[in-house]
C-alpha positions in Angstrom: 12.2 11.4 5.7 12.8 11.3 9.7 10.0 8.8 10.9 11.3 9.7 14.5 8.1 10.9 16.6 10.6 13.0 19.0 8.4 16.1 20.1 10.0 19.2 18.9 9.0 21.5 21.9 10.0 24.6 20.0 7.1 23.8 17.7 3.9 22.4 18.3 2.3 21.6 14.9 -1.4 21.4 14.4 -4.1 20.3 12.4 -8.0 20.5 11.9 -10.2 18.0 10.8 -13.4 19.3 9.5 -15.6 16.2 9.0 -18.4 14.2 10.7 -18.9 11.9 14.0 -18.3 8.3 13.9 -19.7 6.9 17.4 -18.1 3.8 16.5 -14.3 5.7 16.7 -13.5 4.1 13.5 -13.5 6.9 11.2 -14.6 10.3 10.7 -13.6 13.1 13.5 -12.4 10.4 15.8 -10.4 8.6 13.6 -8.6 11.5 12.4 -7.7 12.9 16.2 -6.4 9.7 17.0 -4.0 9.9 13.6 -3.0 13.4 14.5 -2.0 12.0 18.3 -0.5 9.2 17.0 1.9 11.7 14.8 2.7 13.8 17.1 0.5 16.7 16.2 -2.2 19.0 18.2 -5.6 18.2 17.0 -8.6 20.3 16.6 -11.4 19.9 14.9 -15.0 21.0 13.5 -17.8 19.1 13.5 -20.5 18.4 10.3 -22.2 16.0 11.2 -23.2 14.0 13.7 -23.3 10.1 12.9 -24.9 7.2 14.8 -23.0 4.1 13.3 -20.8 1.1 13.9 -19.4 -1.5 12.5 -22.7 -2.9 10.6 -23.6 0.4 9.4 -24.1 3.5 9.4 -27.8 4.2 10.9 -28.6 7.6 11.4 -27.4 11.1 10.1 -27.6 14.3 11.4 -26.1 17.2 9.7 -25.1 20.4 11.4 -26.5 23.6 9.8 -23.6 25.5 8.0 -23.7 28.9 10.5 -23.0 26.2 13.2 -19.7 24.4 11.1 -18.6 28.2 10.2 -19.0 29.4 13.9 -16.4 26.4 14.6 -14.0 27.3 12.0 -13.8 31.0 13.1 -12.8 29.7 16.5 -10.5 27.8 15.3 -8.7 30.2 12.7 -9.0 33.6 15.0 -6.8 31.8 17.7 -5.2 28.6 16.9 -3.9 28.8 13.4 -3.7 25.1 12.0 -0.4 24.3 10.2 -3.1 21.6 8.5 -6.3 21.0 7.5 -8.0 18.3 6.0 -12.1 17.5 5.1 -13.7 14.6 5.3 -17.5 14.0 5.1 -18.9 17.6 4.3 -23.2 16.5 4.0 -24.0 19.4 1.6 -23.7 22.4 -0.5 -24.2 25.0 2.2 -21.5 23.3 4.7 -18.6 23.0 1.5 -19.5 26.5 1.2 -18.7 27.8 4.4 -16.1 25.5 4.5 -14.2 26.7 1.4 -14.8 30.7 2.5 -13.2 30.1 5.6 -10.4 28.3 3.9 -9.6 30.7 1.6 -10.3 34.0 4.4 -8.1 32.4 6.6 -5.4 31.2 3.7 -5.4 28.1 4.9 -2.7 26.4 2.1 -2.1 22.9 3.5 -5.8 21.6 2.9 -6.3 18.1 1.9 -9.3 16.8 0.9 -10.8 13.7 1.2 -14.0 13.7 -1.0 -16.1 11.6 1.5 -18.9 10.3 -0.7 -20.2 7.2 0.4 -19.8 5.2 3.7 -18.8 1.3 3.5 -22.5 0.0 3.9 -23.5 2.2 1.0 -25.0 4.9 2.8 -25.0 8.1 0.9 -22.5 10.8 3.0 -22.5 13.7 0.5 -25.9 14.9 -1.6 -25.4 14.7 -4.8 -26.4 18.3 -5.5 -23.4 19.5 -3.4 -20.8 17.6 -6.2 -20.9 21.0 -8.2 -19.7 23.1 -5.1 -17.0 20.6 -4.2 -15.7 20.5 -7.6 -16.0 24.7 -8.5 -15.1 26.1 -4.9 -13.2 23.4 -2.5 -10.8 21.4 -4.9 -9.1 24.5 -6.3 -8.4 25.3 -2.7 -6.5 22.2 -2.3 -3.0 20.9 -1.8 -3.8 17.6 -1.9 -6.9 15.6 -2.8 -7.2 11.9 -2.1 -10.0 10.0 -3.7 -10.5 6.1 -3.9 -11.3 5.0 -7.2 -15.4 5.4 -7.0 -15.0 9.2 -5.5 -12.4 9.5 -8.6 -14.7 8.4 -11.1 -17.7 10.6 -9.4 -15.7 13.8 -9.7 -14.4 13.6 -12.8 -17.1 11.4 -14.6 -15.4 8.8 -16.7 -14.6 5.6 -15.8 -11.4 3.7 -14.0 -10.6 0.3 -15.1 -6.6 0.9 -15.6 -4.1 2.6 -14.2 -3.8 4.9 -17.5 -7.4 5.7 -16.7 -6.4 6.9 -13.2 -3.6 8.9 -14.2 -5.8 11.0 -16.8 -8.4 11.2 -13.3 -5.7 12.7 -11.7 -4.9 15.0 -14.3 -8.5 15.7 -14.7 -8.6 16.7 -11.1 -5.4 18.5 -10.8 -7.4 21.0 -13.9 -9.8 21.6 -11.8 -7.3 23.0 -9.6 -6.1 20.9 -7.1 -2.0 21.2 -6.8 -1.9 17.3 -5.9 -4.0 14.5 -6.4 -3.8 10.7 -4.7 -5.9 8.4 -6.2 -5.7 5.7 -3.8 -6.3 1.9 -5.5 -7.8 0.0 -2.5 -11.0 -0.1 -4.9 -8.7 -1.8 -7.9 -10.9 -5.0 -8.4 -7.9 -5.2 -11.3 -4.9 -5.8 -8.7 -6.1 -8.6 -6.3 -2.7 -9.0 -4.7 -1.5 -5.4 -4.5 -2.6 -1.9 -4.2 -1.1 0.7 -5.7 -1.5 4.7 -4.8 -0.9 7.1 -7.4 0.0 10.5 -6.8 0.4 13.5 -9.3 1.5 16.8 -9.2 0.3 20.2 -10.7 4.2 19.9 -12.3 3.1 16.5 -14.2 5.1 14.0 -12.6 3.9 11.1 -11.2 4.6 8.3 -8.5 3.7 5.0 -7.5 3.3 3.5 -3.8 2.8 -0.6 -4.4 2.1 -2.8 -1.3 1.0 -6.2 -0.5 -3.0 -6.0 -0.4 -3.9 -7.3 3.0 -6.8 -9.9 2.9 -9.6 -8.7 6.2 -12.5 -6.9 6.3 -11.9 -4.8 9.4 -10.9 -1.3 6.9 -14.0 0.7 8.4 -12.3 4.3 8.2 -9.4 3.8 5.9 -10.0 6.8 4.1 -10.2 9.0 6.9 -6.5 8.0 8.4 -5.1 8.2 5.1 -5.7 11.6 4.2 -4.9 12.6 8.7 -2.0 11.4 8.4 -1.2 12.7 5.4 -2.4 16.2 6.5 -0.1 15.3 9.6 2.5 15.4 7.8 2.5 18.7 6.0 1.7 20.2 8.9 5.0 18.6 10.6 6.5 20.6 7.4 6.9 17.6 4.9 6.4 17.8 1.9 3.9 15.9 -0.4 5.8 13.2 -1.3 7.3 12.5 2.4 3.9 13.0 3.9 2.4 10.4 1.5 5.3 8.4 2.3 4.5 8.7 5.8 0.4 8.1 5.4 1.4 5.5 3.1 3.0 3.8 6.3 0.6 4.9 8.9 -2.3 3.3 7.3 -1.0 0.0 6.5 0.4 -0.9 9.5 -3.2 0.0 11.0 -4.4 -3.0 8.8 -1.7 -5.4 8.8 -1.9 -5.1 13.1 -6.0 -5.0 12.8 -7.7 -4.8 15.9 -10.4 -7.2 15.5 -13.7 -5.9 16.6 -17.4 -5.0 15.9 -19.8 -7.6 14.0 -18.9 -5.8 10.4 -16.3 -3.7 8.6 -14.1 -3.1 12.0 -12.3 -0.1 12.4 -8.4 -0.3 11.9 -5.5 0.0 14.7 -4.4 3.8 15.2 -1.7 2.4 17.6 -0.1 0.1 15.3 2.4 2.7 13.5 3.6 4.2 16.7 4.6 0.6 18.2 6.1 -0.6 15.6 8.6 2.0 15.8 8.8 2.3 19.5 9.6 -1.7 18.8 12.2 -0.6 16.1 14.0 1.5 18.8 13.9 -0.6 21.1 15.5 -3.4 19.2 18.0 -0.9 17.6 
């Protein structure tokens, strides 16, 4: 994989993030715009939510109605086709609806889906009653789906105590139609100095990304970089493996070079991949 963020002019790859709004910046739409920035792709997005929140909490919610989310995506799709998209929080049944016929009318392929359930603080971010539509009409839509281990066990309702357990998950979710599945292991109460991600494939193979488990509590929006700039990467034209490779990267060095604000769970450094490597090339 070329990590070189060199601007291929002949090509400007995009991608859509249809989630909700953090007004803290630290995750949700405006995480994921930053990512896409960062990565050197066009970002557009659609909006499903409307969040007031911060680094203590998240306090209110405000859901968008699903003809106003579908009205976004048409404006989107009719005129600037996304070589991405990825989902994030998603509120209810009616917006996951509209959400996955517009994906599938506008053959949108490179969908990753990040099954936003439930924000840091513990506020609920999807009603339990929309579960059943994410499962029978979104996730067989999917390219890749990235849940941590809680939104893993919701989905596929059994329990994750090992990593044998996540990798029949991930199987469980790929039969329900997914083509790819990352079960990310920031959640692993089992591996206190490491996390490992796990990603399968619809062709039953398996891989491992281990990393040194970074001790902080500023990882507000973790989930929501992940899965951008994984979705950056396909749209860039990498595969899965390479574009987990790359999110893999993006997100750690976001919370290895944390930025250190807000009273709470601070959000992570969106700048921190990019500088490293302008640093690399500078050195080199």
């Amino acid at each position: 994989m070329n990590d070189s963020l060199i601007e291929d002019r002949a090509k400007i790859c995009k991608a859509l993030t249809i989630a909700g709004s953090d007004s803290g910046g630290g995750a949700g739409i405006q995480a994921d715009l930053k990512t896409f920035q960062e990565l050197g792709v066009y970002g557009m997005s659609a909006v499903t939510a409307v969040t007031a929140q911060n680094t203590l909490g998240v306090h209110a919610i405000y859901p968008m109605t699903a003809e106003a989310v579908a009205s976004q995506l048409d404006a989107v799709g009719t005129d600037l086709t996304p070589d991405a998209v990825k989902t994030g929080m998603l509120a209810n049944a009616a917006i996951i609806e509209a959400v996955a016929d517009r994906a599938a009318a506008f053959g949108w392929r490179n969908l990753v889906i990040d099954p936003v359930m439930i924000a840091k603080g513990g506020s609920e971010l999807l009603r339990r009653e929309a579960l059943r539509m994410l499962q029978d009409r979104l996730i067989p839509l999917a390219r890749v789906i990235t849940p941590n281990i809680p939104e893993a066990e919701t989905l596929t309702g059994m329990a994750i105590r090992t990593l044998a357990d996540r990798e029949e998950a991930a199987k469980r979710l790929v039969q329900m139609g997914a083509d790819c599945v990352v079960v990310k292991g920031g959640h692993d109460e089992a591996t206190r100095d490491v996390t490992i991600d796990l990603l399968y494939d619809a062709g039953g193979e398996f891989r491992c990304w281990e990393s040194p488990r970074v001790d902080t509590r500023h990882t507000h929006g973790t989930g929501c970089t992940y899965s951008a700039a994984l979705a950056a990467g396909l749209a860039r034209g990498l595969d899965v493996r390479d574009a987990t490779d790359l999110a893999k990267a993006f997100i750690r060095a976001a919370i290895e070079d944390g930025l250190d604000i807000g009273k709470g769970h601070g959000p992570t450094n969106h700048f921190a991949y990019g500088r490293r490597l302008r640093d690399s090339e500078r050195r080199g």
